[in-house]
N, C-alpha and C positions, 0 to 999 in steps of 0.2 A: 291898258285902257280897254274896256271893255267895247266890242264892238255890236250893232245890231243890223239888222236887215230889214230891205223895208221892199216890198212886192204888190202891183195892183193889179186887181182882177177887175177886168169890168160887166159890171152888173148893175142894175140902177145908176147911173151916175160913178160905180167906182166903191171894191172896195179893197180898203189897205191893211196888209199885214203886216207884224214884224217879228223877228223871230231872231233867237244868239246864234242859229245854227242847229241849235239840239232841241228849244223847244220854242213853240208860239209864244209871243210875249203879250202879244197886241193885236187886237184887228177893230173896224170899226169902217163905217162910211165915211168920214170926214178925214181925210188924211193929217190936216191940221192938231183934232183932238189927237190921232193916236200918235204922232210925234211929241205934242204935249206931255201925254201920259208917259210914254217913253222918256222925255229929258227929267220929268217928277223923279220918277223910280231910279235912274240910271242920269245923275247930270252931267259926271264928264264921261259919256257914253261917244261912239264916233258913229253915226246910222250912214248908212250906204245904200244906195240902190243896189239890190241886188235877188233878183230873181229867181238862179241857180238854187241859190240856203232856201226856198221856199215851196221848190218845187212837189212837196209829195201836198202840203196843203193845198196848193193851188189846182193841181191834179184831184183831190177830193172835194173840194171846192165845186168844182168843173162837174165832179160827176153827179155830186147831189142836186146841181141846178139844173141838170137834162134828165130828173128824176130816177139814175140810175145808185144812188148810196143812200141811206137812211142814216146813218152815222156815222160820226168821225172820227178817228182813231190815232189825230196825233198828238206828240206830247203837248202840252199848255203850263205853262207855268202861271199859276192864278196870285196876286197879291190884292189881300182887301185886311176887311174884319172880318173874325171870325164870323159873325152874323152874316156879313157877307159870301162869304165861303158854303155857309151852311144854305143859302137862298142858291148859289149857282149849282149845287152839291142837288138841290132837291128837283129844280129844273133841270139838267143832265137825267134825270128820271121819267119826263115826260118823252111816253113814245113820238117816233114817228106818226105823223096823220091823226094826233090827239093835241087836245090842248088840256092847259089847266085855269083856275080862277087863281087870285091873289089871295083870298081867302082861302083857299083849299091849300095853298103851301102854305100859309100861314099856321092853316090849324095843324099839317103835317108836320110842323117845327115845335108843335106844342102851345098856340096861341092863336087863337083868332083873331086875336084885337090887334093885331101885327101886319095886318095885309096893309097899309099903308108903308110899314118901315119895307115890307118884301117889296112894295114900288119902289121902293127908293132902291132900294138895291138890286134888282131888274136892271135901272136905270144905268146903274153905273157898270153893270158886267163888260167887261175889258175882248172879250170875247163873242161877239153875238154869231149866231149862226152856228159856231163852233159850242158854245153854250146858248141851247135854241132858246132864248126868249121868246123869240115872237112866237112862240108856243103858250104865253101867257097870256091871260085875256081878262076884262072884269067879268063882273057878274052879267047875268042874262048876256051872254056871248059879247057883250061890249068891245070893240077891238083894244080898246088902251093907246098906249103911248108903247112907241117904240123908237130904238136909235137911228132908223133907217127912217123914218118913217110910216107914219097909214098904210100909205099903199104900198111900201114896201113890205109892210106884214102882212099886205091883204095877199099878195103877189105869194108869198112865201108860203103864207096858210094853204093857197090854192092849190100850189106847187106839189102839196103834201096831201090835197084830197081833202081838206078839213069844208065842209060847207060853206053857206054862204053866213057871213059874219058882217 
């Protein structure tokens, strides 16, 4: 039986990771969704509190929120659609203290007319922060929708120097 880990940082209200051990599985604000998404992917899985298997995210975590890390560098194990893969794939490309439009991945994937389906799949990234969404924005700097929330993106924007949004 396959076991998973589950670790909370607190930050806005809390967030929750989960991990086999060897790579992130899961993270998200809502502890709720990401044990959901975890029993989806993994249904006779056994999730455990346990903070120890989680330690170098947390510690990186930690450091990108006292503004001392720009990136993350541990393993993730990403399950979506391809489309999806290729949207978290082009967002992992947005620097630090930059953001991008939903249009502008879009057209990066080869379509403009696509900046809708790249919200959808923003939406559902399994990974936030570790794949920076909140690095995506609409047009004329719009803040969008995010899994944390507004202010949680506005918080994170700030965090990174990006203007006033």
């Amino acid at each position: 039986m396959k076991k998973l880990y589950l670790a909370t940082y607190e930050w806005e209200g809390g967030i929750c990771l989960a991990s086999d051990g060897k790579t992130l599985q899961a993270a998200g604000f809502d502890p709720d969704r990401v044990v959901s998404r975890l029993r989806k992917h993994f249904p006779r899985c056994r999730i455990e509190w346990n903070p120890a298997k989680l330690e170098t995210v947390l510690r990186q975590l930690e450091e990108y929120l006292q503004g001392e890390r720009k990136a993350f560098d541990v393993p993730v194990h990403l399950r979506g659609t391809r489309f999806q893969l290729r949207v978290w794939n082009e967002i992992r490309k947005i620097p630090y203290g930059q953001t991008e439009t939903y249009g502008n991945i879009a057209k990066a994937l080869g379509d403009v007319r696509l900046s809708r389906a790249v919200g959808r799949a923003v939406g559902t990234n399994p990974v936030p922060l570790i794949i920076p969404c909140h690095r995506v924005v609409g047009t004329g700097d719009r803040l969008g929708g995010y899994l944390g929330g507004p202010a949680a993106k506005k918080r994170l924007l700030e965090l990174e120097g990006v203007g006033s949004l």
